[in-house]
Every structure is written in structure tokens, then in C-alpha cells.
C-alpha positions as CSV (number, residue, x, y, z in Angstrom):
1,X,0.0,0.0,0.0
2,X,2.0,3.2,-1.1
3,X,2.0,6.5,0.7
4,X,0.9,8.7,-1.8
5,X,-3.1,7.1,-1.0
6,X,-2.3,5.7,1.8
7,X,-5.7,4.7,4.0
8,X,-6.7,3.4,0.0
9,X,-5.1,1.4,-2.3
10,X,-5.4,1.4,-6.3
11,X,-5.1,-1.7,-6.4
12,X,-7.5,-3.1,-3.8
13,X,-11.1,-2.2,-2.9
14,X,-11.0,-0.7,0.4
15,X,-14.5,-1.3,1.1
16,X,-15.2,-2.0,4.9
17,X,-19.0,-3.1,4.5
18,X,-19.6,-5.9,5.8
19,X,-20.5,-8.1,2.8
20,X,-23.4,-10.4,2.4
21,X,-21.1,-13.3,2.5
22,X,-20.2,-16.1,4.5
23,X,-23.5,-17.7,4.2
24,X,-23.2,-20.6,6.0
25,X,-22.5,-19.9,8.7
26,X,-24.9,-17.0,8.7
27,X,-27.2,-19.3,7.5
28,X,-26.9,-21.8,10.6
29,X,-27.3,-18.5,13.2
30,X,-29.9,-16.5,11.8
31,X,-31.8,-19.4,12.6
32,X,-31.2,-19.8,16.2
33,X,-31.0,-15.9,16.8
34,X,-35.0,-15.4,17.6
35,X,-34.1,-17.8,20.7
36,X,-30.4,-16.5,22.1
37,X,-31.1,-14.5,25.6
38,X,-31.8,-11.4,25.8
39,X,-28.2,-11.5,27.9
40,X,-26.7,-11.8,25.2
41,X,-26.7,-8.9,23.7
42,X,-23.1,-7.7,24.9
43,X,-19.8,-9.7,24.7
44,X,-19.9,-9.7,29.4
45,X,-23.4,-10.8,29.1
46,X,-22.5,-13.5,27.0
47,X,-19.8,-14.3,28.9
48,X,-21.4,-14.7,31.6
49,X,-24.0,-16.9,30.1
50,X,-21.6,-19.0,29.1
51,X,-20.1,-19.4,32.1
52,X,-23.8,-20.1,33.9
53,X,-24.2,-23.1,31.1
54,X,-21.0,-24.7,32.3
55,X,-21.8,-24.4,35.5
56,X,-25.3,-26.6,35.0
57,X,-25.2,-30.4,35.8
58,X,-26.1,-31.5,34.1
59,X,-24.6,-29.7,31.0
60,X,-26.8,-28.6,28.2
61,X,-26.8,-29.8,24.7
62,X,-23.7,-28.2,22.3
63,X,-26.4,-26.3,20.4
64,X,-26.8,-23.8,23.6
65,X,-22.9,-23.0,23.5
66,X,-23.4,-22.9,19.5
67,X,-25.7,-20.1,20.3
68,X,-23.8,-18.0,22.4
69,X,-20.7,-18.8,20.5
70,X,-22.3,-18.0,17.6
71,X,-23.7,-14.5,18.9
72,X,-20.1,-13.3,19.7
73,X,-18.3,-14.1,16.9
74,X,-21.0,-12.0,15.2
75,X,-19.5,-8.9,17.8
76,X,-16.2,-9.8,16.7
77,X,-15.1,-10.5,19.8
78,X,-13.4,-13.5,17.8
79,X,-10.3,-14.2,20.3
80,X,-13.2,-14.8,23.4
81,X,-15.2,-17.2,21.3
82,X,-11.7,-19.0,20.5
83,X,-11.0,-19.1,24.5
84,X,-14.6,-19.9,25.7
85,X,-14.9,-22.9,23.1
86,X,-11.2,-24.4,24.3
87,X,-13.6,-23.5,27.8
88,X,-16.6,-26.0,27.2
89,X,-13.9,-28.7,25.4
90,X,-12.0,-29.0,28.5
91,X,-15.5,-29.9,30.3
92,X,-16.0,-32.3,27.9
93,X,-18.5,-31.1,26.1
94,X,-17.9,-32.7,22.3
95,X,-17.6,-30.4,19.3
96,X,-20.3,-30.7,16.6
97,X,-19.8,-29.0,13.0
98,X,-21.4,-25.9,13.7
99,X,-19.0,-26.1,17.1
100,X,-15.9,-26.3,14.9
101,X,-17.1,-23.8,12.3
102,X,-17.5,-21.3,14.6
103,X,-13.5,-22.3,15.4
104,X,-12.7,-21.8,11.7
105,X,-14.3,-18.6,11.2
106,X,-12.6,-17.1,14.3
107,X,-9.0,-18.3,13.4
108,X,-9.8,-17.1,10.0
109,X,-10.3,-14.0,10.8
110,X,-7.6,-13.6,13.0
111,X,-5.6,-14.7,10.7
112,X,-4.5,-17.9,12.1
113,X,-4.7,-20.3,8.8
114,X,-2.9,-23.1,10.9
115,X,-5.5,-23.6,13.5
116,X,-8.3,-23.3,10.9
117,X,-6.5,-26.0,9.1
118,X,-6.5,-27.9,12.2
119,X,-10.4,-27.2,12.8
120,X,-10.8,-28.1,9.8
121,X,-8.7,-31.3,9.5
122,X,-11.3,-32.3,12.3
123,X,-14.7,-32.1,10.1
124,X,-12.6,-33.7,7.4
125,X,-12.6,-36.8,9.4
126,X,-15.8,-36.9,10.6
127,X,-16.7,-36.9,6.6
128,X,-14.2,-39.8,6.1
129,X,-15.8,-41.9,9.2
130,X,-18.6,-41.5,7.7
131,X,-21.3,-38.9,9.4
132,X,-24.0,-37.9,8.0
133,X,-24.6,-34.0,7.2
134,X,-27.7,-33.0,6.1
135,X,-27.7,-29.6,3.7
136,X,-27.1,-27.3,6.2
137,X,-24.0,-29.4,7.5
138,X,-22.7,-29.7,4.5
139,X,-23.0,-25.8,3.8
140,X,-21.1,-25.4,7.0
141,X,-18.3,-27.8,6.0
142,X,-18.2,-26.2,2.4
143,X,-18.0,-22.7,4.5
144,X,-15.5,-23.7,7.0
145,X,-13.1,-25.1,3.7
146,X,-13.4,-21.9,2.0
147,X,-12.6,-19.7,4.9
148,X,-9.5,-22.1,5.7
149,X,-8.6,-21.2,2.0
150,X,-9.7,-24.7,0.7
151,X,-11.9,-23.4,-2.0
152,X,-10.7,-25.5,-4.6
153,X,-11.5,-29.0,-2.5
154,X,-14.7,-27.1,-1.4
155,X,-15.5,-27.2,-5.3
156,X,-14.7,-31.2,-5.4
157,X,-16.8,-31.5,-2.5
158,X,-20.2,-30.9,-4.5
159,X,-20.1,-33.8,-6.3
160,X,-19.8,-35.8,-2.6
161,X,-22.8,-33.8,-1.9
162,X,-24.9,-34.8,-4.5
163,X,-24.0,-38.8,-4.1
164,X,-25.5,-38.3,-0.5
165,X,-28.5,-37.5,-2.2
166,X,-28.3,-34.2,-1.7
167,X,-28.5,-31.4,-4.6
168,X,-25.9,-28.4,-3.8
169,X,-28.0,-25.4,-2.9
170,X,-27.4,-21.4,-4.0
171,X,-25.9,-20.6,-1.1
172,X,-23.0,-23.5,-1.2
173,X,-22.7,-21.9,-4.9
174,X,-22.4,-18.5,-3.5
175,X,-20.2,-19.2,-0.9
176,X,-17.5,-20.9,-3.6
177,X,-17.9,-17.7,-6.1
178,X,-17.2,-15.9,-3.3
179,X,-14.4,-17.5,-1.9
180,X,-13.0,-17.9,-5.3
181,X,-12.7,-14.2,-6.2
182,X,-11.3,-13.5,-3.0
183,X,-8.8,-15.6,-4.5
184,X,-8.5,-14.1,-7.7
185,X,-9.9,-16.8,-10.0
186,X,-12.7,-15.0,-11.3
187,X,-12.5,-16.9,-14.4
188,X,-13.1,-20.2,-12.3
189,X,-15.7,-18.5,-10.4
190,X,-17.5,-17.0,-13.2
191,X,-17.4,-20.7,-15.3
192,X,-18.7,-22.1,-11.6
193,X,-21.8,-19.6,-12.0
194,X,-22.5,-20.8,-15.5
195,X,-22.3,-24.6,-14.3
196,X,-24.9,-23.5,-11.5
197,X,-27.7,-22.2,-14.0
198,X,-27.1,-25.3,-16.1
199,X,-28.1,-27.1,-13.0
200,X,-30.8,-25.1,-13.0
201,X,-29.9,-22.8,-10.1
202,X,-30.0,-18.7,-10.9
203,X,-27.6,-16.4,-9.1
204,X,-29.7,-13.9,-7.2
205,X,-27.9,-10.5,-5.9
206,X,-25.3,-12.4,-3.7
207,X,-24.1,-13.9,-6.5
208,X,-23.6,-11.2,-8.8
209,X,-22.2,-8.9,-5.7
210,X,-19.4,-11.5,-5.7
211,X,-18.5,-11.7,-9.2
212,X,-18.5,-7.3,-9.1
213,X,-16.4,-7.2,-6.6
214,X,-14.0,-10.2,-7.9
215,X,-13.8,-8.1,-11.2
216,X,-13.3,-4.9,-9.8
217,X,-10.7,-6.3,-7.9
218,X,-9.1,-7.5,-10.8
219,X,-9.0,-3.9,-12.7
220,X,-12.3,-5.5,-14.4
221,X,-14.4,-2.6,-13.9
222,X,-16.0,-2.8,-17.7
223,X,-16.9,-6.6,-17.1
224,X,-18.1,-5.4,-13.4
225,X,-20.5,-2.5,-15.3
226,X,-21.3,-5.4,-17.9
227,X,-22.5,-7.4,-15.2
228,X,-24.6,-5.0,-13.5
229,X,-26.5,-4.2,-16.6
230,X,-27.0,-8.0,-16.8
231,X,-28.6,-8.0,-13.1
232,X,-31.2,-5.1,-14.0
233,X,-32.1,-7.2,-17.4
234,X,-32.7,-10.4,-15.0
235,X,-34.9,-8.0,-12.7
236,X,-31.9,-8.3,-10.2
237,X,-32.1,-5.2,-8.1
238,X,-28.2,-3.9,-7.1
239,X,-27.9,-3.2,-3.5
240,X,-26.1,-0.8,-2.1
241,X,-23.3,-2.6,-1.3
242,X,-23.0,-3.4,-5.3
243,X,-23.6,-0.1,-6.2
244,X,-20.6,1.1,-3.9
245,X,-18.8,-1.7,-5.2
246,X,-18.2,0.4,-8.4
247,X,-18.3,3.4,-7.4
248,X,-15.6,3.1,-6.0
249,X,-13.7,0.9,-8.6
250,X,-14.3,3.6,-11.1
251,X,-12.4,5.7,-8.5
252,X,-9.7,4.1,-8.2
253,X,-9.7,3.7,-11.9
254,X,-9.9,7.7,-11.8
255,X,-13.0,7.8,-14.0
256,X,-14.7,10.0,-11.9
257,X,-17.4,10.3,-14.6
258,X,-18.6,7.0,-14.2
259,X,-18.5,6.4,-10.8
260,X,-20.5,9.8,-10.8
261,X,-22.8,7.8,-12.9
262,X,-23.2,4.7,-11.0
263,X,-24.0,6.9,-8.0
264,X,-27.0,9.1,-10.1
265,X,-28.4,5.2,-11.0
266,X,-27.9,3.8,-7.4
267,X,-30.4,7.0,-6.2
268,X,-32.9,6.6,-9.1
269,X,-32.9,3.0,-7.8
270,X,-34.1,4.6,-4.8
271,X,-30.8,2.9,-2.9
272,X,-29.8,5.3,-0.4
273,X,-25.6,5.5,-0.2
274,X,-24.2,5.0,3.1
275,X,-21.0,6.2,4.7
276,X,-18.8,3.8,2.5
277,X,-19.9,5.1,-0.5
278,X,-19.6,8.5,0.1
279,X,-15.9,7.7,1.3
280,X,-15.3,6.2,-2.4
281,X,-16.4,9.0,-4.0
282,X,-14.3,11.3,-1.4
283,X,-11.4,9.2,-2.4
284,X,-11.8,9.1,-6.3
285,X,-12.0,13.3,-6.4
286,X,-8.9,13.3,-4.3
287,X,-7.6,11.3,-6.3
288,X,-7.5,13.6,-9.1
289,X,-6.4,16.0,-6.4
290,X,-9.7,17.9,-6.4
291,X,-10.3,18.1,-2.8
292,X,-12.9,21.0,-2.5
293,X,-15.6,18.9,-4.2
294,X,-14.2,15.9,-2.0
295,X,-15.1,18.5,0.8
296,X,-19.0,18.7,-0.9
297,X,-19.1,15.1,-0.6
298,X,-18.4,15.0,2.6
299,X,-20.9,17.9,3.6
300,X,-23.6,16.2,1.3
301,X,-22.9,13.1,3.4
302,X,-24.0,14.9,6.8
303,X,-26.8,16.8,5.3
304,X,-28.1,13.3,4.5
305,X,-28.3,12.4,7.9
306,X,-24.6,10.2,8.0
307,X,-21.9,10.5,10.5
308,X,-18.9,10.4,8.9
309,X,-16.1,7.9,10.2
310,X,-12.7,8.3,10.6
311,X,-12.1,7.1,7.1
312,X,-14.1,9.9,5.8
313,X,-11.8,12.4,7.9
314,X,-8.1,10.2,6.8
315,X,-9.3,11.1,3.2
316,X,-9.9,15.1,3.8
317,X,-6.5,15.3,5.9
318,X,-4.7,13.1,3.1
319,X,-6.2,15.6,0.0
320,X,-5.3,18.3,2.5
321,X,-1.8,17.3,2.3
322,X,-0.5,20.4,0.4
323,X,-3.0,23.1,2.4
324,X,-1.7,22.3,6.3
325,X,-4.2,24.7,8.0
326,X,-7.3,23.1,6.3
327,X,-5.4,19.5,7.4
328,X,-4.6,20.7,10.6
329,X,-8.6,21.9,10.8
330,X,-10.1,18.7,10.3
331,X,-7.7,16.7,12.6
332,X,-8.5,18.8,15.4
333,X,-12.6,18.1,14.6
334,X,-11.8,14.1,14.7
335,X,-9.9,14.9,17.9
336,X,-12.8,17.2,19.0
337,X,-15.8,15.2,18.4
338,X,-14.2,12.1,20.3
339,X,-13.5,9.6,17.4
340,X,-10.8,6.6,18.5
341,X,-7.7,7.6,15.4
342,X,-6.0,5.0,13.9
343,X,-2.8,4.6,12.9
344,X,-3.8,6.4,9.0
345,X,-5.1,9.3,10.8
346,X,-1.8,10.0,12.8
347,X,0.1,9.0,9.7
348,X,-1.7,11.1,7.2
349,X,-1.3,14.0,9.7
350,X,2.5,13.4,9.9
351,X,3.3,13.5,6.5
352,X,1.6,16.4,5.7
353,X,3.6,18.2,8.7
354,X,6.9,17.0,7.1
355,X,6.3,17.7,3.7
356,X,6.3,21.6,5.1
357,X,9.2,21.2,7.1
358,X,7.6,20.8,10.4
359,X,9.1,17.8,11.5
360,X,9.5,18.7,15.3
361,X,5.5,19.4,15.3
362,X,5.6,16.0,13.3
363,X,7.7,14.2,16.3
364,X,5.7,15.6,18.9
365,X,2.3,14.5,17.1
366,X,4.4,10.9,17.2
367,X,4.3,11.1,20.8
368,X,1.1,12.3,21.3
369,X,-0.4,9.1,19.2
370,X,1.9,6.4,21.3
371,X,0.2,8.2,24.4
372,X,-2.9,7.3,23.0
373,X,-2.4,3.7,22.7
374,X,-1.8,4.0,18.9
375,X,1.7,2.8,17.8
376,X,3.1,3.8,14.6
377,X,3.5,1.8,11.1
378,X,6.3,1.4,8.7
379,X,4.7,4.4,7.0
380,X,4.7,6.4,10.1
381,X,8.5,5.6,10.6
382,X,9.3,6.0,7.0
383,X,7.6,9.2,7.0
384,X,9.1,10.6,9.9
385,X,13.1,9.5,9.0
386,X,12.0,11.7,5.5
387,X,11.3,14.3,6.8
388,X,14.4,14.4,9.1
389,X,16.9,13.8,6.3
390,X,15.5,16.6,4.0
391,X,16.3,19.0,7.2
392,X,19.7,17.3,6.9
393,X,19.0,16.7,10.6
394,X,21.4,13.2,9.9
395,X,22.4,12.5,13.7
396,X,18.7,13.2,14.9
397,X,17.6,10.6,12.0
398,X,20.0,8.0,13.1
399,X,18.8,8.1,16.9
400,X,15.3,8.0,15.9
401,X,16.0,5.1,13.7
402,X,18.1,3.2,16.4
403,X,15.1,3.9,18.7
404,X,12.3,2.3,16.7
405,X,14.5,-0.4,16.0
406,X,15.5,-1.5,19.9
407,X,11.7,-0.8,20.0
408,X,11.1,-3.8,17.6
409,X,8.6,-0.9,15.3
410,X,11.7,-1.5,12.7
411,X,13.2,-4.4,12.0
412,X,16.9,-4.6,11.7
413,X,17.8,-3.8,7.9
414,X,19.8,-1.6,5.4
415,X,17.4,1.1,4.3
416,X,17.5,2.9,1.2
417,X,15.6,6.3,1.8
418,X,15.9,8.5,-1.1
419,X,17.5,10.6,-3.5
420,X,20.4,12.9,-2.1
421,X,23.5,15.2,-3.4
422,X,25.2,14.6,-0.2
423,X,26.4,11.7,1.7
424,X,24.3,11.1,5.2
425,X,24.7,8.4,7.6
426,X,26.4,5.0,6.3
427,X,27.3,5.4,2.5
428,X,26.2,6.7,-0.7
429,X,25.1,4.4,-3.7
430,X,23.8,5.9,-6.8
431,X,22.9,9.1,-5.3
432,X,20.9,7.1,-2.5
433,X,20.8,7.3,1.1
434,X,21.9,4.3,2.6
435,X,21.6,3.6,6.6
436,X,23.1,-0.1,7.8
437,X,21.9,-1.1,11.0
């Protein structure tokens, strides 16, 4: 992710909906979410619920700790559903699929492939032993092999499905598509789809929302457009997450026209934007460095009733790079009206504080985020050792290097900064600054 956009990447959509995927398993909870306690409804409650279930003798069924397992991995409170499910295993309570692909949806999203494969390495043998999953077992399993990254046995599992008796439903179809562009086989995907409505089964909105944002993701934006056309000739309504789906791939594309265009259709379609939308279109003008009508955008949001996030303000401060005071305005509004900054917001802040020599006000802004329990990036580093070496301020760079480094905030490496007529710390190669650590 370079600088220049930092908090947004060309390259990759930096959309932060929460997409009408993993089906599944959403599938599985939405049906038990009419019956979960009222208790539930915040991660101590459930906690405590939990802990009242493991206390009963004796213990309930696994389908109550499914329940409230279920409910906090849908908080996000993935590293407590992790701990309370090792918890009710060490009291004997036996794992059942939906159990287990609870596990691999909260090491997936943590990020820890190696337990997932573990979990998942579990439901594999109870498919080799020879249990028998009914359709919505077998969505799970196809679910839990998709988020372990398994998409292409997920695939060779259908066939297993349908020798069972059981015909492979939309939303095991989905979830493949889906788990397939996220892979970057959108041809596979896309042939997958065309398999599907041989077999008689129609992609519905999920479907196509997975196959736009594969594309888009790809730099496909004209086979993206191509397919929402397609959608509104099968009577297919585009929701908004679609709709923002290319807006904001057109923005990245910098064809500001179009995503202009996709955003008059999505409100003729009578689909309201939302915050994430608005921040694409943000992005896309400052992209092309037009930051006043970025500024419009922002104050159409709020007169539409939206509160803007912190991503909304990381994209004013970013295109206010090059006008400090108007940057230095809008951080001190986030700071104002309470909003928790991230690491972008500090960053973008920093940059534009160096790039007008201000690097001591930059330093001290440093501080001021590690105070607030927000420790700096690469980018923040980089940032910061740039802006010391074009003050020529060599010794003060070293140190500060050195210090992040002890810190373990750099890792130990020769770093080549940039271009400079004089020699600065180590050696001089090309023309390049060189520091050796």
C-alpha cells in the first residue's frame, strides 16, 4: 500500500461493509438468533451466560454453547469465542460442526490459517468416518473449507454432496464464487456460475455482488458495469453494497465520470448511499487532487443524515496534504468530536507536517499518538526519518531510527531512503541514502 493514497489502495477495494457473505454460517445463526437470551446482547453478558451453562449439571446440549458462541463471533469478539470454546472442550463437552465452524471462522479472521486447518482437518474426518450431514451441515463444511482457503477441495466437494442424495444449494454456490474471487480466479468463479444455471440454479444479488467485486478487484471494472447491466435485465435489483462496489472501482480507476454515474443510477434506484460510498467518491476526487468537491461530498454526506467515520476524515486530511491549516482543521474536529484515530489518521497527519518542514511538530504529534495507545506503522516511521533527512537533521535521524529499531517498530535492515546530493549516515550508492543497522 504506497503512501501517496495511503488509508486506500489502487489496487485493492477498500471497502469496509460488511459483505453479504459467509452464508453458512450465517445461515446456521440466523436461525437460532430469535431464541439466544436477551443476555446476550453484549460480549460480558454472553460471557457470563456461558459461564452459567458450564456451571449446569447437568450440562446442556452443544447447540446452547453454539448459540452464544455464535452471537459473539457475530461482535467480533473473535479471540473470546476461540477461549470460551477451548472452555466447554476441557469440560467435555464434544464439538459438533457448527462447534468447529465457529473455530474456523474465528481463526480465519484472526488470521490464524494453521488452527483453521487444524479445525478443519477435524470435520474432514468426521466426513471420512462416515457422518451424516444433512444440507445445512454440508453448507457449513463447504463454509469452513473456504474460509480455511480450501476453495478448490470445497469445489470437489459438491459432487460428494450430491452422491448423499443431496442437490448443492445457492448458497454453497455462493459461498465458492465468493471464496474464489477473494482468490483471484474470477474466471473459475465466473465458469462455476454458468455450471450452476445449467443445473438449474439462478444467481440472485449475492451472487452477482461476488463476481463485481472479484472483477473490480481484478482492474475489471468494464466486465463489473457489464454485469450490473446484466442484473437489471434479469430484474436483479443492485444493493447498495454493489452499487458502492463500483463506485468506487471507477475511482480508483480515476474515471470519476462514471462512478459519478453509478452513484445518479444507485439513487434513481431509490438505494440510499451509506457512509462507505460517500468515502469512495471522497477518495476518487482526491484522487484527481480535487479536494474542495471531496469537501462537498463530505458535507452532502452529513446533510443526508450520515456521520462520517474516521475514514471519511483520513481522506480530507490526506487531500489536505499540500493546504496544512485546512489539514490541521479537520484533525483537530476528529480529535474534538471524540472519534478513537488510527494509525492512517496520525500518519496522514504526519506526512503532511513533514512535507512543510515541520518535522519537530511532526515528532511531537508521534508522541502524542503512542500516548494514545496508537503505535506507529512502517509508513509512520518512513515518514518521519524523510522528513528528518531533508532537514539534513542526519544525527537526529540515526537516533530515531536506532530507537524504533530497539523498539522492535523496525526491523533490523539496510534502508534505502531516497535521493540525495550529499552523503548522510552510512554510505552513498547511486545518489541514494543508505543507513546499515
Amino acid at each position: 500500500m504506497s503512501f501517496s493514497r495511503y488509508a486506500f489502495s489502487k489496487s485493492r477495494l477498500f471497502l469496509v461493509h460488511s459483505p453479504p457473505f459467509s452464508f453458512a454460517f450465517n445461515l446456521i445463526f440466523s436461525s437460532h438468533s430469535h431464541s439466544l437470551p436477551n443476555s446476550t446482547n453484549n460480549i460480558h453478558d454472553a460471557v457470563s451466560s456461558f459461564n452459567r451453562l458450564l456451571l449446569m449439571r447437568p450440562l446442556p446440549s452443544v447447540v446452547q454453547f453454539n448459540k452464544i458462541l455464535g452471537a459473539i463471533v457475530k461482535m467480533k469478539q473473535y479471540r473470546t469465542a476461540i477461549s470460551l470454546s477451548s472452555r466447554a472442550q476441557s469440560k467435555s463437552i464434544t464439538p459438533s460442526l457448527v462447534f468447529l465452524s465457529i473455530l474456523i471462522n474465528s481463526y480465519s479472521h484472526l488470521g490464524q490459517m494453521y488452527f483453521a486447518f487444524s479445525v478443519l482437518g477435524k470435520i474432514l474426518k468426521m466426513v471420512a468416518k462416515g457422518f451424516l450431514f444433512n444440507e445445512v451441515s454440508y453448507g457449513t463444511l463447504v463454509n469452513g473449507l473456504c474460509k480455511a482457503g480450501k476453495t478448490r477441495i470445497a469445489i470437489d466437494v459438491l459432487p460428494r454432496i450430491e452422491r448423499q442424495g443431496i442437490k448443492p444449494n445457492i448458497v454453497m454456490y455462493n459461498t465458492i464464487i465468493d471464496g474464489l474471487c477473494k482468490d483471484g480466479l474470477i474466471t473459475e468463479a465466473r465458469d462455476l456460475c454458468s455450471e450452476m444455471i445449467e443445473l438449474g440454479i439462478f444467481p440472485n444479488i449475492v451472487t452477482y455482488s461476488s463476481l463485481v467485486h472479484g472483477f473490480c478487484s481484478m482492474g475489471g471494472w468494464k466486465e463489473a458495469y457489464e454485469l450490473l447491466n446484466e442484473m437489471f435485465g434479469k430484474d436483479i435489483n443492485p444493493n447498495v453494497y454493489t452499487f458502492t462496489i463500483l463506485v468506487d472501482a471507477f475511482c480508483k480507476e480515476g474515471r470519476i465520470i462514471e462512478a459519478q454515474a453509478v452513484f445518479a443510477t444507485m439513487m434513481k434506484c431509490d438505494k440510499k448511499p451509506d457512509v462507505v460510498t460517500f468515502n469512495a467518491l471522497m477518495d476518487g476526487y482526491c484522487l484527481r487532487n480535487n479536494v474542495d468537491v471531496s469537501r462537498e461530498v463530505f458535507n452532502k454526506m452529513v446533510k443526508n443524515g450520515l456521520a462520517p467515520d474516521v475514514i471519511s476524515y483520513n481522506i480530507l486530511i490526506n487531500g489536505y496534504c499540500g493546504r496544512l491549516n485546512y489539514a490541521r482543521q479537520v484533525f483537530q474536529q476528529l480529535l474534538m468530536e471524540g472519534y478513537r484515530l488510527n494509525v492512517q489518521s496520525y500518519t496522514c497527519m504526519i506526512s503532511g507536517l513533514c512535507k512543510e518542514g515541520f518535522v519537530d511538530e511532526a515528532m511531537a504529534l508521534l508522541s502524542n499518538m503512542e500516548e494514545n495507545g496508537c503505535l506507529p506503522n512502517l509508513v509512520t516511521i518512513e515518514t518521519i526519518l524523510r522528513g528528518l533527512l531533508e532537514k539534513n537533521d542526519n544525527d537526529k535521524a540515526k537516533k530515531f531510527l536506532l530507537e524504533m529499531t530497539d523498539r522492535g517498530l523496525f526491523r533490523r535492515m539496510t534502508f534505502v531512503l531516497f535521493r540525495t546530493p550529499e552523503p548522510m549516515i552510512s554510505k552513498v550508492e547511486n545518489t541514494c541514502v543508505v543507513i546499515s543497522l
